[in-house]
N, CA and C atoms of all chains as a GROMACS GRO file, in nm:
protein
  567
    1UNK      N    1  -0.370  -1.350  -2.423
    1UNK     CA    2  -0.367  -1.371  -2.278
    1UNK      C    3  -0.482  -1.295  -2.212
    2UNK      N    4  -0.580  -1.378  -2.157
    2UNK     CA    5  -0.634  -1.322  -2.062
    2UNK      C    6  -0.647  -1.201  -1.984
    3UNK      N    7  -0.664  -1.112  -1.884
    3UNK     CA    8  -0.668  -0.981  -1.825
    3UNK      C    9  -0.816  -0.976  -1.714
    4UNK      N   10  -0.772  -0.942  -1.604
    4UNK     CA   11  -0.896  -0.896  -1.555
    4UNK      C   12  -0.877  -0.766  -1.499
    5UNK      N   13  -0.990  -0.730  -1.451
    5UNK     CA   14  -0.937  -0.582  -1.361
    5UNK      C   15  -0.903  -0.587  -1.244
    6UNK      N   16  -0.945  -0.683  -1.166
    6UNK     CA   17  -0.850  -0.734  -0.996
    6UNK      C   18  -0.710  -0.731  -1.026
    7UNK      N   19  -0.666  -0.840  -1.190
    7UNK     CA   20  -0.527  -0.886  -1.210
    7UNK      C   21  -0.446  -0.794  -1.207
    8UNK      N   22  -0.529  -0.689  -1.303
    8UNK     CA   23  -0.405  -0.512  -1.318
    8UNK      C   24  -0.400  -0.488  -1.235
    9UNK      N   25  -0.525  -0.467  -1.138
    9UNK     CA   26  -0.488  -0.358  -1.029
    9UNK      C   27  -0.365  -0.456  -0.886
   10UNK      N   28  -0.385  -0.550  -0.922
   10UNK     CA   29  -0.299  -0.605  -0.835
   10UNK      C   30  -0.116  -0.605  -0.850
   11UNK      N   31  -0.148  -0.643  -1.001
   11UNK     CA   32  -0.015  -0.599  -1.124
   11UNK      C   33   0.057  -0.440  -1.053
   12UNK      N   34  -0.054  -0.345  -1.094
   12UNK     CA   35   0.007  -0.217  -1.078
   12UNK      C   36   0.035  -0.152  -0.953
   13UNK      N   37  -0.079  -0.193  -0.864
   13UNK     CA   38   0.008  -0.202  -0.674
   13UNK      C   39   0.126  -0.255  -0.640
   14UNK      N   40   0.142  -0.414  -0.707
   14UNK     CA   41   0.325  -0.472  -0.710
   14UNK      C   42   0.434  -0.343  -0.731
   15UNK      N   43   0.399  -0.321  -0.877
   15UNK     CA   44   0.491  -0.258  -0.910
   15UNK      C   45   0.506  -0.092  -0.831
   16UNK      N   46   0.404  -0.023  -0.795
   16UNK     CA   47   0.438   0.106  -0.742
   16UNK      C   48   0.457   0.090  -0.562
   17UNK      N   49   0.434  -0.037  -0.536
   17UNK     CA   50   0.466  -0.084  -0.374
   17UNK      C   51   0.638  -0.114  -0.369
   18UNK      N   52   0.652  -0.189  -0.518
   18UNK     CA   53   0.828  -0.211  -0.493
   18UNK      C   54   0.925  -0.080  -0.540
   19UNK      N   55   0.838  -0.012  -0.592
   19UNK     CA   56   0.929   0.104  -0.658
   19UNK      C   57   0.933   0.192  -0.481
   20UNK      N   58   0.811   0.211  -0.459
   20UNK     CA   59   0.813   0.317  -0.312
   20UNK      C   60   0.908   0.238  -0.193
   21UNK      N   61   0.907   0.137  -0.181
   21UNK     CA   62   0.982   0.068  -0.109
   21UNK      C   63   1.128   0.095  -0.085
   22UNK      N   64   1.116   0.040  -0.241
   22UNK     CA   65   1.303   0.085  -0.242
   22UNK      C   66   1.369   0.241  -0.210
   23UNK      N   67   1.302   0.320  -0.292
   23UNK     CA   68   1.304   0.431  -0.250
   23UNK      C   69   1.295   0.506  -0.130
   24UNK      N   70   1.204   0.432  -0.022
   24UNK     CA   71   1.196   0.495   0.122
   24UNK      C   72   1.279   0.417   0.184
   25UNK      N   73   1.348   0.313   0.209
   25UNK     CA   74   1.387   0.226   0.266
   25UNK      C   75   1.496   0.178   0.215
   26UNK      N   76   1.600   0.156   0.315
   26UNK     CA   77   1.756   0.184   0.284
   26UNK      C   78   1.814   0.004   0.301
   27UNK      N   79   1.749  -0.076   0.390
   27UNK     CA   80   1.741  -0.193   0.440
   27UNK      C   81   1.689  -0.301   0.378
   28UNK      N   82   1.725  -0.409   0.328
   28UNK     CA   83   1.638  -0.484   0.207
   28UNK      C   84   1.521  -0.532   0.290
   29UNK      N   85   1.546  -0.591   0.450
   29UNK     CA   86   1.440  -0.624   0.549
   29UNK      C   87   1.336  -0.533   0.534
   30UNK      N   88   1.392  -0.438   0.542
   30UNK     CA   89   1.302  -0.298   0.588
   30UNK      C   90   1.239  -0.275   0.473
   31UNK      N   91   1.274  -0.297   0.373
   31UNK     CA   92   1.187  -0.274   0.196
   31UNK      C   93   1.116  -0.370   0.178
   32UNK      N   94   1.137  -0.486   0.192
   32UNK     CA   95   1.053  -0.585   0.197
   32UNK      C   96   0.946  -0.542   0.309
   33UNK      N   97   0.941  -0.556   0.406
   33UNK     CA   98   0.813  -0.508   0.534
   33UNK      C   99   0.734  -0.408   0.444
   34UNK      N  100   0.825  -0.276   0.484
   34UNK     CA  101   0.762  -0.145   0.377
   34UNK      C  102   0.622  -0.188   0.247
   35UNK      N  103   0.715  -0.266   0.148
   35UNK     CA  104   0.620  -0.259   0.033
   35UNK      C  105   0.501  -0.341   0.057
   36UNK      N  106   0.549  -0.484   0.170
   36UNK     CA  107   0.455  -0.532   0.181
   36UNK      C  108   0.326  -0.464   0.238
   37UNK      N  109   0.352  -0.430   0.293
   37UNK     CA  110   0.240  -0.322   0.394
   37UNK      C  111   0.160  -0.236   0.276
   38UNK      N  112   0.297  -0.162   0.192
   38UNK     CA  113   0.204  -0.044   0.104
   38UNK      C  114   0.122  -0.153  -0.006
   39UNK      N  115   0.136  -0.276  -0.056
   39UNK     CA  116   0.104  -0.368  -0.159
   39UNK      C  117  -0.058  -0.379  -0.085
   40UNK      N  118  -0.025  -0.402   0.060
   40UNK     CA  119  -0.149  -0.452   0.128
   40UNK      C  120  -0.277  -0.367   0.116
   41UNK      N  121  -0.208  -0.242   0.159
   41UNK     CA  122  -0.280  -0.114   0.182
   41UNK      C  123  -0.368  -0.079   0.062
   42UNK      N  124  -0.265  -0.071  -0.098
   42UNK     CA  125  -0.317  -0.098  -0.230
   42UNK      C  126  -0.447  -0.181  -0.257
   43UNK      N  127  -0.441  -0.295  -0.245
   43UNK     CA  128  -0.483  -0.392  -0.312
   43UNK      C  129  -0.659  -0.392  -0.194
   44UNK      N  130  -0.631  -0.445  -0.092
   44UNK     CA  131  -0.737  -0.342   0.056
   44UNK      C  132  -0.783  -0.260  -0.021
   45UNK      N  133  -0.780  -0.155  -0.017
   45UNK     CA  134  -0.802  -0.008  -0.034
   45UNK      C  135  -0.871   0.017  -0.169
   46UNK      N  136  -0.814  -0.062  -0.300
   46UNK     CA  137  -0.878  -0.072  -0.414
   46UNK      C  138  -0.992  -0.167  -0.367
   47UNK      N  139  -1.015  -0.231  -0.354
   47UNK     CA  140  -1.131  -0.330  -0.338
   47UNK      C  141  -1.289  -0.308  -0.227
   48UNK      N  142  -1.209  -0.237  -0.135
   48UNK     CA  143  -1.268  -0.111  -0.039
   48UNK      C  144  -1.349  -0.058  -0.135
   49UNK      N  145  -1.277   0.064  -0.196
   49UNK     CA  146  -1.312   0.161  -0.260
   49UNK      C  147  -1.390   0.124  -0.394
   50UNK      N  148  -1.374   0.015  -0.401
   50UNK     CA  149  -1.498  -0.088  -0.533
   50UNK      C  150  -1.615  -0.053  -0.471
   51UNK      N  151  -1.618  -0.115  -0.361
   51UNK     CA  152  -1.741  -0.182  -0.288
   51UNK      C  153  -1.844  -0.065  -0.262
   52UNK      N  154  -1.783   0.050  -0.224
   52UNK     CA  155  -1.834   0.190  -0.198
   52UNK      C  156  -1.846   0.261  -0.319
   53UNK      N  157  -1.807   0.292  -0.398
   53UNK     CA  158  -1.872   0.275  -0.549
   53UNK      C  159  -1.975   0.199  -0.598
   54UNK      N  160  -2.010   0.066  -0.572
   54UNK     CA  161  -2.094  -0.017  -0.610
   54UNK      C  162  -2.212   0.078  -0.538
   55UNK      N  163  -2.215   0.126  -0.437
   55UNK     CA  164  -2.373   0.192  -0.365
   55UNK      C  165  -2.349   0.289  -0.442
   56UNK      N  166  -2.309   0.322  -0.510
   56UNK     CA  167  -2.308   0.494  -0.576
   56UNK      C  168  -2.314   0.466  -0.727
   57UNK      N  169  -2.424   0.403  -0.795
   57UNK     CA  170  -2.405   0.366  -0.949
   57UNK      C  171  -2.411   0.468  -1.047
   58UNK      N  172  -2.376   0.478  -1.136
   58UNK     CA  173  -2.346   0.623  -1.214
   58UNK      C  174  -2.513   0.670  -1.274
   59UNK      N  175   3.845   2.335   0.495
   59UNK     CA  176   3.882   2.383   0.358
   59UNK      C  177   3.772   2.406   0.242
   60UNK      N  178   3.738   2.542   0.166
   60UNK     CA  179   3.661   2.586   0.137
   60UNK      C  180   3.680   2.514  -0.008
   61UNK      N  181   3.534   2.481  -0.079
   61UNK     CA  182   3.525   2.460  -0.197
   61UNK      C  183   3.583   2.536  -0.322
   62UNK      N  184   3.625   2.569  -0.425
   62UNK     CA  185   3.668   2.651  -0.440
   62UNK      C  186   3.565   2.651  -0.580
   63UNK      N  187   3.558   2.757  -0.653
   63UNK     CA  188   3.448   2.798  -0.763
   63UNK      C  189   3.476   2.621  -0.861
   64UNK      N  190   3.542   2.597  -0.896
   64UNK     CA  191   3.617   2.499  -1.004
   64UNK      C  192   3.564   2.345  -0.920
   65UNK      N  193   3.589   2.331  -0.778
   65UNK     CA  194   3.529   2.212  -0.775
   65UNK      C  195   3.352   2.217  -0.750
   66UNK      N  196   3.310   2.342  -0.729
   66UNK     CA  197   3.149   2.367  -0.730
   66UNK      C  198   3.110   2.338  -0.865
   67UNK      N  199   3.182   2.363  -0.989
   67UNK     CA  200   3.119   2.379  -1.101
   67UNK      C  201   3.162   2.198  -1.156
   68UNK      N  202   3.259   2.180  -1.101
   68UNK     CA  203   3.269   2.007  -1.152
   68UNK      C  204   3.123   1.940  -1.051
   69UNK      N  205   3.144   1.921  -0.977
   69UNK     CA  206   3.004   1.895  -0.899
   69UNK      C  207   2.864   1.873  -0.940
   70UNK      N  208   2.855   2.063  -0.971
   70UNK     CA  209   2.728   2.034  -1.044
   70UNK      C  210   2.769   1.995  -1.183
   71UNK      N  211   2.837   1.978  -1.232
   71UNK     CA  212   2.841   1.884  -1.386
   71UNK      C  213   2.815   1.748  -1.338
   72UNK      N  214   2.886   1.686  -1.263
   72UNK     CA  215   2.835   1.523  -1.195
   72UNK      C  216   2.706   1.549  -1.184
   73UNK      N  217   2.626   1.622  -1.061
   73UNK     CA  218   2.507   1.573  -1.023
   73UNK      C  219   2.436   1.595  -1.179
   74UNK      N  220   2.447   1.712  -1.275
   74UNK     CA  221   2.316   1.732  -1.358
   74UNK      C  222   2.375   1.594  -1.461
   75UNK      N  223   2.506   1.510  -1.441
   75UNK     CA  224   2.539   1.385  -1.523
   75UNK      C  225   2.462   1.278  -1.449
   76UNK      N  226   2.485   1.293  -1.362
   76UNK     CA  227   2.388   1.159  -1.298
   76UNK      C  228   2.245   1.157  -1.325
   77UNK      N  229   2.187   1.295  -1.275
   77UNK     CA  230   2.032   1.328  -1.339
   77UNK      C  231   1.997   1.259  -1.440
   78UNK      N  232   2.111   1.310  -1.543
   78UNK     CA  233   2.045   1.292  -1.713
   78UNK      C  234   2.044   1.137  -1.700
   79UNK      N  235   2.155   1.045  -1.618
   79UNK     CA  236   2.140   0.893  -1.664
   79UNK      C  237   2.094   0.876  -1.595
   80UNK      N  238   1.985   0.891  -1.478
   80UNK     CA  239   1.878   0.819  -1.391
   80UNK      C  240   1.748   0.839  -1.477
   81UNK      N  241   1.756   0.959  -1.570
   81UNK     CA  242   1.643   1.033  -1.660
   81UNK      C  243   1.589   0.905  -1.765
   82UNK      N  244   1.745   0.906  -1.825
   82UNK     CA  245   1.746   0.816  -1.937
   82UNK      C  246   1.732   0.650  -1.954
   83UNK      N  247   1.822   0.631  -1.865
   83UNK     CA  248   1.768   0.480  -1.825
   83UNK      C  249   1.721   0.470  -1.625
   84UNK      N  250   1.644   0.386  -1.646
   84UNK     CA  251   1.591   0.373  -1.492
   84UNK      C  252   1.613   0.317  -1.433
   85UNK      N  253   1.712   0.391  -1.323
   85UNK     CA  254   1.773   0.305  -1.160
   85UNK      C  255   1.943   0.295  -1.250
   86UNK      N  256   1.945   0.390  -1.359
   86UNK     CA  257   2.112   0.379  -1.372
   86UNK      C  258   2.206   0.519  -1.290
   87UNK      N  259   2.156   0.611  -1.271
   87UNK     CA  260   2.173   0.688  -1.175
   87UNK      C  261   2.216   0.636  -1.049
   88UNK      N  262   2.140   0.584  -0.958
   88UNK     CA  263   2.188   0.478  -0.829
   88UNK      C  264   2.290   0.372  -0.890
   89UNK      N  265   2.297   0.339  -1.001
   89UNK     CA  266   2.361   0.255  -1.042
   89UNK      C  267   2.491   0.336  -1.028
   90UNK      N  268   2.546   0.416  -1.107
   90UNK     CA  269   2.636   0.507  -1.095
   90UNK      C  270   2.664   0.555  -0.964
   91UNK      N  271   2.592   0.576  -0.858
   91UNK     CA  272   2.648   0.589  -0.758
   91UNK      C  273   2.680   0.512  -0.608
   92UNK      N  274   2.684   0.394  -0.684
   92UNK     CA  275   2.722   0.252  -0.627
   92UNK      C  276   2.585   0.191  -0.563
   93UNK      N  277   2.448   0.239  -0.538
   93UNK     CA  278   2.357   0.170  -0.480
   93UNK      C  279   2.324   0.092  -0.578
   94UNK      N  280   2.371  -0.077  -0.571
   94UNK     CA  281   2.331  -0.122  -0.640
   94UNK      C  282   2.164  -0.245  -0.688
   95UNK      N  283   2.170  -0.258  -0.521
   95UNK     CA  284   2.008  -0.359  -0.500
   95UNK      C  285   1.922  -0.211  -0.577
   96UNK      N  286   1.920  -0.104  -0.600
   96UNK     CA  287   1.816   0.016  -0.547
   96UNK      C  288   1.816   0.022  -0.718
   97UNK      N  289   1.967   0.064  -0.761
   97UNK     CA  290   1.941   0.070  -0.920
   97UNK      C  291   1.864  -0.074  -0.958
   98UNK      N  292   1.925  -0.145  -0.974
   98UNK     CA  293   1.896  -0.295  -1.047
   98UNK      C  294   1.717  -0.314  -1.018
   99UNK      N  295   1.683  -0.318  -0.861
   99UNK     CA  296   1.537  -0.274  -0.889
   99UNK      C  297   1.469  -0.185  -0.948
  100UNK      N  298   1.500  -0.087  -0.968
  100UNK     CA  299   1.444   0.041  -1.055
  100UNK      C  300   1.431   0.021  -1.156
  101UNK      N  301   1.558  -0.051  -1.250
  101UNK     CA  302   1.566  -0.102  -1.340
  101UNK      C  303   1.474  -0.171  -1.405
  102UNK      N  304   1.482  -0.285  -1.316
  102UNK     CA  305   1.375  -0.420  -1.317
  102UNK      C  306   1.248  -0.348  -1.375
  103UNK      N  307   1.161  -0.312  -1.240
  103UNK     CA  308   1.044  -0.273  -1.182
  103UNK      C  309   1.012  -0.225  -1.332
  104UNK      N  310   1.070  -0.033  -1.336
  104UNK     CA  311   0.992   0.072  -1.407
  104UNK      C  312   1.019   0.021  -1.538
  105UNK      N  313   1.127  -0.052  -1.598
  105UNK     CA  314   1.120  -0.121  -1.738
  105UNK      C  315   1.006  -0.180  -1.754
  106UNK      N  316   0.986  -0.300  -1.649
  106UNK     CA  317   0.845  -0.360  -1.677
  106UNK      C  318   0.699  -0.333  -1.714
  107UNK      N  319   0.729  -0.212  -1.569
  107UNK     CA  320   0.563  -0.156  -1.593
  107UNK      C  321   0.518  -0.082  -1.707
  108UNK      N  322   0.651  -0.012  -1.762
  108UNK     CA  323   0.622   0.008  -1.899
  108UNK      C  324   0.597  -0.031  -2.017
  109UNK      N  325   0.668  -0.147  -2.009
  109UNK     CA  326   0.641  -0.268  -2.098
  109UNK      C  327   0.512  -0.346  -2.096
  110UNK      N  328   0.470  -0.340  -2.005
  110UNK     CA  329   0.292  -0.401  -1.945
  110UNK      C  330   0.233  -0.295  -1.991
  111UNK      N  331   0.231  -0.142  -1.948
  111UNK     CA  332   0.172  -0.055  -2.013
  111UNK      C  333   0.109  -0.023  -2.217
  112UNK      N  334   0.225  -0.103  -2.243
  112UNK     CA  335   0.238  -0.123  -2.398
  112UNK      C  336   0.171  -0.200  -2.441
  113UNK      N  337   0.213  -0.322  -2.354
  113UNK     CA  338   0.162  -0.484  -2.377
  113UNK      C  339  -0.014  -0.450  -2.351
  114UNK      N  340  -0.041  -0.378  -2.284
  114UNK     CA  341  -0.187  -0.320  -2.243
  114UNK      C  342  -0.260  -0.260  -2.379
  115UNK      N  343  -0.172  -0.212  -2.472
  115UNK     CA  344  -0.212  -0.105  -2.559
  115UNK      C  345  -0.268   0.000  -2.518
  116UNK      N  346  -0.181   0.065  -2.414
  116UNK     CA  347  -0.172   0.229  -2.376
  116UNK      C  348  -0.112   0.264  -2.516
  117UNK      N  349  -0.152   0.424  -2.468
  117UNK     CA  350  -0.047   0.533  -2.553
  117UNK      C  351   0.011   0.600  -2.539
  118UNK      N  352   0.154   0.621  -2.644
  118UNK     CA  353   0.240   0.697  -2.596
  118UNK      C  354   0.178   0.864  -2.641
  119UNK      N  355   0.166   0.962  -2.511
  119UNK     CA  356   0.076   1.066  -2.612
  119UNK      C  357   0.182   1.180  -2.618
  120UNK      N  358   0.124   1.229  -2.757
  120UNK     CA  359   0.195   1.314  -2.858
  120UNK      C  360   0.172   1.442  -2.758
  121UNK      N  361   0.306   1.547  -2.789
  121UNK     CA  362   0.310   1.658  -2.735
  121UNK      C  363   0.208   1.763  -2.774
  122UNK      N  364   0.087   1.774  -2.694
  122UNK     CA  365  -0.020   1.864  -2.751
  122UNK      C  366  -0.016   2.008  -2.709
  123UNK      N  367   0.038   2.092  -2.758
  123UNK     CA  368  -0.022   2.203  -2.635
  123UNK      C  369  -0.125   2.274  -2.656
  124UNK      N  370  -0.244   2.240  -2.758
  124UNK     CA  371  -0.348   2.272  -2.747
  124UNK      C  372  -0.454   2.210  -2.673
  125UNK      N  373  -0.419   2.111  -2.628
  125UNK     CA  374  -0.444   1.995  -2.545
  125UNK      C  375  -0.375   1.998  -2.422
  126UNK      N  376  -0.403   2.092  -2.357
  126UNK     CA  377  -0.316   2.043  -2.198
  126UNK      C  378  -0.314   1.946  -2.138
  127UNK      N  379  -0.448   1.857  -2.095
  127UNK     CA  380  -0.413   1.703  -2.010
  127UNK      C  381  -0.313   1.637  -2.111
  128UNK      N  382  -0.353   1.619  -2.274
  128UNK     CA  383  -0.247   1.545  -2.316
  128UNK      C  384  -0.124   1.586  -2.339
  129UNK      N  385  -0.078   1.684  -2.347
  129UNK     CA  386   0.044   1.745  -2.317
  129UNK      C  387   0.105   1.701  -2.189
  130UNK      N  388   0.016   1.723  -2.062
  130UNK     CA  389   0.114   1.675  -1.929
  130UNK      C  390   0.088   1.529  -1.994
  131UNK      N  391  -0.008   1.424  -2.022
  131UNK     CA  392   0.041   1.324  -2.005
  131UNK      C  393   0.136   1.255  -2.140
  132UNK      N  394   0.173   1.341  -2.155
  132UNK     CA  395   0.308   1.261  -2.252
  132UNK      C  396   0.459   1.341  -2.177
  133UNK      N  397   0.459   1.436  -2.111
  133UNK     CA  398   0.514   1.519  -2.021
  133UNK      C  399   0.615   1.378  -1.930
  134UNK      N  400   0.445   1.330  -1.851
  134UNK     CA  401   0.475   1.219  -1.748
  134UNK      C  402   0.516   1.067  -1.826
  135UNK      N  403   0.459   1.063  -1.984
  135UNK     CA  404   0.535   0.962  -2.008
  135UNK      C  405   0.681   0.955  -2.077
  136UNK      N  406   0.747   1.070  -2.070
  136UNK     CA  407   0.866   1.052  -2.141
  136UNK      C  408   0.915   1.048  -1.967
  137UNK      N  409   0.881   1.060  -1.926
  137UNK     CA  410   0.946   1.082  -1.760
  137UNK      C  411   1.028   0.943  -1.769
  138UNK      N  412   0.979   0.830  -1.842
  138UNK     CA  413   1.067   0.707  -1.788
  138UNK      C  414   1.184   0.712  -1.905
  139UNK      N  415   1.248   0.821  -1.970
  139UNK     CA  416   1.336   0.843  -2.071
  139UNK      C  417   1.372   0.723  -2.178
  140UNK      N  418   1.480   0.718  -2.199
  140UNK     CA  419   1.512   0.660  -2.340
  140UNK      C  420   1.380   0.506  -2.396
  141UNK      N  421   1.353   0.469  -2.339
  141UNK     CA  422   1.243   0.357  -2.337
  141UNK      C  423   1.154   0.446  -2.406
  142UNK      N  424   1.120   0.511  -2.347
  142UNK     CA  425   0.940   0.617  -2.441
  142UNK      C  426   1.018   0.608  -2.593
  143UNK      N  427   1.093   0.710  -2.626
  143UNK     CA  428   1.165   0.670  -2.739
  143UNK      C  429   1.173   0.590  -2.810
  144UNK      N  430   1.258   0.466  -2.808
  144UNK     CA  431   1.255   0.355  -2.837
  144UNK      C  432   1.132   0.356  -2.862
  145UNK      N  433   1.040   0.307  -2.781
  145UNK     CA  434   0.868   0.231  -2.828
  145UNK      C  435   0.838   0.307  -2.917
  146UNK      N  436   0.837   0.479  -2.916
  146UNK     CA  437   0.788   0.537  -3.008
  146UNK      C  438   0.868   0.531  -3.179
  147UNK      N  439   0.980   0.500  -3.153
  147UNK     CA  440   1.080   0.486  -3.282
  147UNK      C  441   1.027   0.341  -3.372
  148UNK      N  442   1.005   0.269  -3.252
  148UNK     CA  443   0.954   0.123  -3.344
  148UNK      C  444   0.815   0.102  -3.371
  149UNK      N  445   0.703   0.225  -3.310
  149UNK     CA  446   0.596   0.244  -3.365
  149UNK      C  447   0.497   0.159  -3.276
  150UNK      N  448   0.552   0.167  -3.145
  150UNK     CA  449   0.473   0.094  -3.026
  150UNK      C  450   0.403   0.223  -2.952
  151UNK      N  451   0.264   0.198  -2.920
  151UNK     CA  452   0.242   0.299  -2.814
  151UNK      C  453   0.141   0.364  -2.871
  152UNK      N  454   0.067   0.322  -2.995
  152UNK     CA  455  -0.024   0.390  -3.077
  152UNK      C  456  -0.167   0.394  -2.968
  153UNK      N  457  -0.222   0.299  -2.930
  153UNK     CA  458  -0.314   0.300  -2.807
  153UNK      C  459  -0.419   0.238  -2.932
  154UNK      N  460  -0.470   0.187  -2.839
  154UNK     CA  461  -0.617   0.132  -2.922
  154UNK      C  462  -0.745   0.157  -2.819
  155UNK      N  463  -0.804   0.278  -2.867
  155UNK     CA  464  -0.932   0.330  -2.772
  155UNK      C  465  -0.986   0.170  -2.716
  156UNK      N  466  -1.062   0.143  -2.837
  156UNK     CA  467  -1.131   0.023  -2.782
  156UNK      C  468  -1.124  -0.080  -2.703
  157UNK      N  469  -0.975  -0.113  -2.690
  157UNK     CA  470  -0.925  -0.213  -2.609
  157UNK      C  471  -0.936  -0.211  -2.470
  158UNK      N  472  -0.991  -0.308  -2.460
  158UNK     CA  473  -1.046  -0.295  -2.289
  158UNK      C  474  -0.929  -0.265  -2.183
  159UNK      N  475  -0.847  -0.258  -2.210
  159UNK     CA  476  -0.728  -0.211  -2.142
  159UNK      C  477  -0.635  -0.103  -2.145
  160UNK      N  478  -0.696  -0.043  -2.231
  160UNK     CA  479  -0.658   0.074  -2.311
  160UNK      C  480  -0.612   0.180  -2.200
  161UNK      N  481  -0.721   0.163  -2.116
  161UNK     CA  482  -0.659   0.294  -1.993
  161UNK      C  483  -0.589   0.226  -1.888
  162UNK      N  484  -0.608   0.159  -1.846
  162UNK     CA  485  -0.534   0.051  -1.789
  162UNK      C  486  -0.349   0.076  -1.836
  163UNK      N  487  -0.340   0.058  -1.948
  163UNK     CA  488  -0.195   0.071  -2.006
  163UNK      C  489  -0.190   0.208  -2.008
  164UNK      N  490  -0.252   0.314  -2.007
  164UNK     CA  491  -0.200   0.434  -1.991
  164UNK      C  492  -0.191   0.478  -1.848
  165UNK      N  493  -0.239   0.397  -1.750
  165UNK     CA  494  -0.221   0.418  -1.579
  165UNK      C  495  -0.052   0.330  -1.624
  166UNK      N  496  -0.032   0.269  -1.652
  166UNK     CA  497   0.087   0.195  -1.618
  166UNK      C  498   0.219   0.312  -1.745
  167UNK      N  499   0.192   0.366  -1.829
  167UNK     CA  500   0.268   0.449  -1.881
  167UNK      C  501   0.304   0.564  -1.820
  168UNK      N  502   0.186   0.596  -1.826
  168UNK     CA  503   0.203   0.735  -1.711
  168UNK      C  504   0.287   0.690  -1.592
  169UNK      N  505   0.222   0.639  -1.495
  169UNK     CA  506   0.301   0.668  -1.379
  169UNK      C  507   0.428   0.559  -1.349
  170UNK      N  508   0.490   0.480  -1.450
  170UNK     CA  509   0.651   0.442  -1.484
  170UNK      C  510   0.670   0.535  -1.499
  171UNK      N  511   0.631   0.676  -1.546
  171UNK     CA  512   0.725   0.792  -1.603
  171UNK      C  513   0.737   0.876  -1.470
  172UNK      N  514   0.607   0.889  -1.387
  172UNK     CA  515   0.642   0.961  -1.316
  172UNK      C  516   0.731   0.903  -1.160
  173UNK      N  517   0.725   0.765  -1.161
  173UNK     CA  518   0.761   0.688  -1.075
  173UNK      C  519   0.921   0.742  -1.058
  174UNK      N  520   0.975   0.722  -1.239
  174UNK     CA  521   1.124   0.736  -1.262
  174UNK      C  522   1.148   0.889  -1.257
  175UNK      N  523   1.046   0.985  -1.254
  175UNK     CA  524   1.101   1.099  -1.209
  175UNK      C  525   1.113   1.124  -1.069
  176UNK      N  526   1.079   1.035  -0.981
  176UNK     CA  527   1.053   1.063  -0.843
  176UNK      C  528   1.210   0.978  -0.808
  177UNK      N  529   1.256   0.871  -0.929
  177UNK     CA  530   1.384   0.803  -0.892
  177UNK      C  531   1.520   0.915  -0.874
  178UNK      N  532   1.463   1.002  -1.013
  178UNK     CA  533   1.538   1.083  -1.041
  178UNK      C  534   1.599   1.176  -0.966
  179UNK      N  535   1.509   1.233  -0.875
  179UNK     CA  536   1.499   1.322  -0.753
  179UNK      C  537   1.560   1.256  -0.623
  180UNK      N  538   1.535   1.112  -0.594
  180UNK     CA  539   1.628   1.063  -0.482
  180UNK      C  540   1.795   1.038  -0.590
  181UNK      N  541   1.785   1.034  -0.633
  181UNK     CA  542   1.958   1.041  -0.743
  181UNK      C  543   1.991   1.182  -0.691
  182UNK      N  544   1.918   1.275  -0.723
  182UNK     CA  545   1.970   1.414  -0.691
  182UNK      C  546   2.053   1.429  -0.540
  183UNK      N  547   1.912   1.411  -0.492
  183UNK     CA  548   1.924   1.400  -0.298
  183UNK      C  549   2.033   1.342  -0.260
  184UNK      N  550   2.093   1.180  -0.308
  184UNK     CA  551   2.222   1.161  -0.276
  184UNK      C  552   2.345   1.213  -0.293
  185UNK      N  553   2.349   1.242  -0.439
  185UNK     CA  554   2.451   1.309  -0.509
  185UNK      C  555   2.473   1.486  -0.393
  186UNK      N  556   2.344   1.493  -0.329
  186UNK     CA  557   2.347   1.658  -0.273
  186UNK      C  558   2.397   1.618  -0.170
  187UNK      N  559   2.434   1.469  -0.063
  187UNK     CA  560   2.481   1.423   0.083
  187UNK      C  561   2.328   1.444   0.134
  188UNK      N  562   2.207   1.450   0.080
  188UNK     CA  563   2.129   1.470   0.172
  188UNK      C  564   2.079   1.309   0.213
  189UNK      N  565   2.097   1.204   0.189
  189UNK     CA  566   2.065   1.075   0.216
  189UNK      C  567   2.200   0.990   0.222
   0.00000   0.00000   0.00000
């Protein structure tokens, strides 16, 4: 099977967006909103933080 | 009406019982104490990511203590309890440097372990009335 590095990192934001979710949030509405937001923030934020790396080559 | 020494000490036998089964399996702690959407996701979730972590060819790392990073990080991967075990009993978890995913599956080992220790700690918090 296939793999890319967008796929994981998208993979591994799911999973630590639904774990924090549940955990902060007592409301299934409210966990759902929650993770979505933190999934968003993840997945944003990794791809962000690509891009600003790319000007900084090793 | 005051607690009396005998129900303090049953108490903490529950909470450090619940501990050990939120430790051991993940989201059975909440399970045990009737949250059940909260266990069953925990469940779900941190089983998986560990299982992806594997499926990645991460590794499960050996207790070093001449090696401190790898020492904490086998520390943080038994964190997701009886599962590390298991993989390591059936000889899963060896890691394959080369594999382009290699660290990749050790981001997803590691922090299932530490994810389920952070489960572990809201298990506590309820069991204490603080949630």
């Amino acid at each position: 099977m296939r793999t890319s590095h967008v796929g994981l990192m998208i993979l591994f934001a799911l999973f630590v967006s639904v774990v924090f979710a549940t955990l902060m949030r007592d409301d299934p509405k409210q966990q759902l909103r929650f993770g979505a937001q933190l999934f968003t923030a993840f997945v944003v934020g990794g791809i962000a933080l690509g891009w600003i790396l790319y000007f900084f080559p090793l | 009406m005051r607690a009396t020494t005998a129900d303090r000490e049953q108490s903490a036998t529950y909470t450090y019982l619940i501990c050990l089964a939120a430790w051991a399996i993940p989201g059975a702690g909440h399970l045990l104490l009737g949250r059940i959407q909260k266990g069953v996701t925990f469940l779900v979730a941190l089983t998986l990511m560990f299982l992806c972590g594997l499926w990645l060819q991460g590794r499960l790392f050996p207790v070093e203590i001449r090696q401190p990073l790898v020492a904490l990080a086998a520390l943080a991967d038994m964190g997701i309890g009886l599962p590390f075990f298991i993989a390591r009993g059936a000889g899963a978890g060896a890691g394959r440097v080369v594999a382009l995913t290699y660290e990749y599956g050790n981001a997803f080992l590691i922090v299932s372990g530490l994810l389920n220790m952070l489960v572990v700690l809201d298990a506590f918090d309820i069991t204490q009335g603080r949630k």
